[in-house]
N, C-alpha and C positions, 0 to 999 in steps of 0.2 A: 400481548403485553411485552415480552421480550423484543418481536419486532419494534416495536416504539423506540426501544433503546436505541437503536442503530439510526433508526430513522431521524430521528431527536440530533442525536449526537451529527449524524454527515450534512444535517440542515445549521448546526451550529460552526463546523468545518469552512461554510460557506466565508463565513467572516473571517478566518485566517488568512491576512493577505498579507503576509512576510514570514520567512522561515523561525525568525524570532518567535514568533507567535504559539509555536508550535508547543513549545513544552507548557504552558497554561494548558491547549487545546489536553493534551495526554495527561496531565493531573484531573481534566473534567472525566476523561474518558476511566482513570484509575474509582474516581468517587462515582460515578455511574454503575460500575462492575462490580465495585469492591473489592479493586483487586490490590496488590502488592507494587505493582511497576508496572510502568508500559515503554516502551524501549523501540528505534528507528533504527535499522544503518542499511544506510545506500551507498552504490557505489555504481561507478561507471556512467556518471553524468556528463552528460557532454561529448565531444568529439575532435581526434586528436591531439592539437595541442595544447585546445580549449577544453578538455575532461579535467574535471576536478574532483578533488581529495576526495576519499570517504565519506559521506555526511553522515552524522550522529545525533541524536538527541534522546533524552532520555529523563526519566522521574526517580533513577537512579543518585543516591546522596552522592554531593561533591568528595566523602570520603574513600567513597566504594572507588566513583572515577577516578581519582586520583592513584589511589591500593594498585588500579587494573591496568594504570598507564604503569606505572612504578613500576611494577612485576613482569610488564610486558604480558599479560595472561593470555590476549588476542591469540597470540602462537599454539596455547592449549586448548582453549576456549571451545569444548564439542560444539557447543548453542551456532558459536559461526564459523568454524570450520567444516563441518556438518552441515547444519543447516543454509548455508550460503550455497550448498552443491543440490541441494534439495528441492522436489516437486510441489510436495506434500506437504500440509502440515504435521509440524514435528512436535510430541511430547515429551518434555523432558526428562524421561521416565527411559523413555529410549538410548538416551544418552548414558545410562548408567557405566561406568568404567573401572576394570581392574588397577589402574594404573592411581599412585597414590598420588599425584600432582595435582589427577582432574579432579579426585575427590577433597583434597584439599582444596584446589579452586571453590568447588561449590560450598565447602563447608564457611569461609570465607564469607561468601557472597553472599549467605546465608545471615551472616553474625552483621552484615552491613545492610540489613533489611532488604535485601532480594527474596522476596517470594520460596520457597521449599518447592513449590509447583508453577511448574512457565508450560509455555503455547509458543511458536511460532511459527509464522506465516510466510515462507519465502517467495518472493514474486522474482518473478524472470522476463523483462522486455524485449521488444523487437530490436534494441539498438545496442545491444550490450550492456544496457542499465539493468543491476539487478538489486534486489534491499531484501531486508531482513525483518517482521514485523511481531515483536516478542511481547508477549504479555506473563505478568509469574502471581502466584497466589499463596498466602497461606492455608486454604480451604483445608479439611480434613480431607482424607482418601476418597470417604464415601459423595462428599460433599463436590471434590473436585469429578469423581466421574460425570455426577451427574449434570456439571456446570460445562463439562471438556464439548460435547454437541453443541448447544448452541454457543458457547465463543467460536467453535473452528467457524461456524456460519456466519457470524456477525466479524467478528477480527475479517475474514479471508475478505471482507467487503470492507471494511473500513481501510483494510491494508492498503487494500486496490486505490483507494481515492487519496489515502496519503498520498501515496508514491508518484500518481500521476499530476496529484498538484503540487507538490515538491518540484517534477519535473517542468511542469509551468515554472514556477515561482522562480529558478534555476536557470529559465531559459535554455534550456536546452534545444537543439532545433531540430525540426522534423526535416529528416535527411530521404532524398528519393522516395516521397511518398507522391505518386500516381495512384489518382481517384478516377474512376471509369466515368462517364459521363452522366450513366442514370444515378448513378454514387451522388456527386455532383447536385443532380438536379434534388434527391431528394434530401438531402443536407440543405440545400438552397429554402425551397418549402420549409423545413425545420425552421430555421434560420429566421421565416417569416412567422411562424407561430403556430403553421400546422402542425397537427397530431399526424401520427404514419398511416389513420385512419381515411384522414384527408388529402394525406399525398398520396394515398391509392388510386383515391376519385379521380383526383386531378390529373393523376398523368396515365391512367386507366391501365393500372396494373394489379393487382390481385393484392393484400394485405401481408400477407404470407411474404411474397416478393419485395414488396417495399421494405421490410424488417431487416427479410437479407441483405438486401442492400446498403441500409442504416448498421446493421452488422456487421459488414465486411467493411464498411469506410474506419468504423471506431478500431476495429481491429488495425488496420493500417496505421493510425494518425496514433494509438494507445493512449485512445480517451476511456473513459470511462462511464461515458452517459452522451444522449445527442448534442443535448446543449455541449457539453466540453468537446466534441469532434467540430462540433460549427465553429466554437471559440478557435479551436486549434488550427484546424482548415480556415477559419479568416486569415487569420495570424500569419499564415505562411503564403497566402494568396493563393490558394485554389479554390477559391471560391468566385474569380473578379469574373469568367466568363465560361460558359458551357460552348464546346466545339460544336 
């Protein structure tokens, strides 16, 4: 049943076809979960002179953003100074701090309907793109352990499909990505409708091989699924011919 959620939710994702779109998407995803907020910040989109700002969004009240621009909190803010340096996801429980700023930060954040209990998910790109994917709750203690497993598992995949179709939506462009030829061919096959199943048969390589394959292309291009490496390998023209 849980899986459903995610699954549900990244098949509705599909419709979001403008960055505007996104905060409806994250109110579906807050009444889904029951959670407090759901909160974005990317950065590092684009390339040299073409990199642009920060991106942000959030189900945060225009009060709180306003309070956080006002106060400049960013500067103290653990959630992203921490967690924008981070692997793993990060509990906010972690974050605890002697210093009476942070705690005053949180206590704030708190009084402006910010969750008492957040998650977040940091992703880190091959291009220097990295984002930040926060969820907060008012769950009880007992309540929030037992919910912390499956959000790190559903968030760490929904994070993933944000971020890389932001990075579409964003145009950002995939910079020196060289696809090996069998790479290539089985994107190609994708591309036409076969399964990895099928591009095994076809180009008489072992099933196991063909994935690696499919594996190592999405890892390059920082798609997220086959169909979005074909999307993105069109897009950039490594797809027009095999050597």
């Amino acid at each position: 049943m849980p899986v459903e959620k995610v699954t549900e939710l990244l098949s509705e994702m599909e419709a979001v076809g403008d960055p505007s779109d996104l905060p409806q998407f994250f109110e579906r995803v807050t009444q889904t979960y029951g959670l407090a907020s759901v909160a974005y910040l990317g950065a590092g989109f684009g390339k040299g002179q073409q990199r642009h700002e920060p991106y942000v969004t959030a189900t945060y009240s225009l009060d709180w953003i306003e309070r956080y621009k006002a106060e400049r909190y960013v500067a103290i803010d653990p959630v992203v100074q921490i967690g924008m340096r981070r692997i793993l996801p990060i509990d906010w429980k972690e974050l605890a701090s002697p210093s009476q700023a942070v705690r005053r930060f949180f206590g704030e954040a708190t009084e402006f309907g910010v969750g008492r209990k957040g998650l977040s998910i940091p992703i880190h790109g091959r291009h220097g793109d990295k984002a930040l994917f926060s969820v907060t709750s008012n769950a009880t203690d007992e309540d929030w352990r037992g919910q912390r497993k499956q959000f790190t598992r559903d968030f760490q995949l929904l994070a993933m499909h944000v971020h890389a179709m932001l990075l579409e939506l964003e145009g950002t462009p995939i910079l020196d990505v060289k696809l090996s030829p069998r790479e290539r061919e089985c994107l190609l096959w994708i591309a036409e409708g076969k399964t990895a199943w099928e591009c095994s048969v076809i180009l008489g390589l072992s099933l196991h091989t063909v994935r690696c394959y499919l594996e190592s292309a999405r890892h390059k291009l920082g798609a997220s699924s086959n169909t979005h490496a074909v999307a993105k390998a069109t897009k950039a023209g490594l797809l027009l011919s095999i050597p």
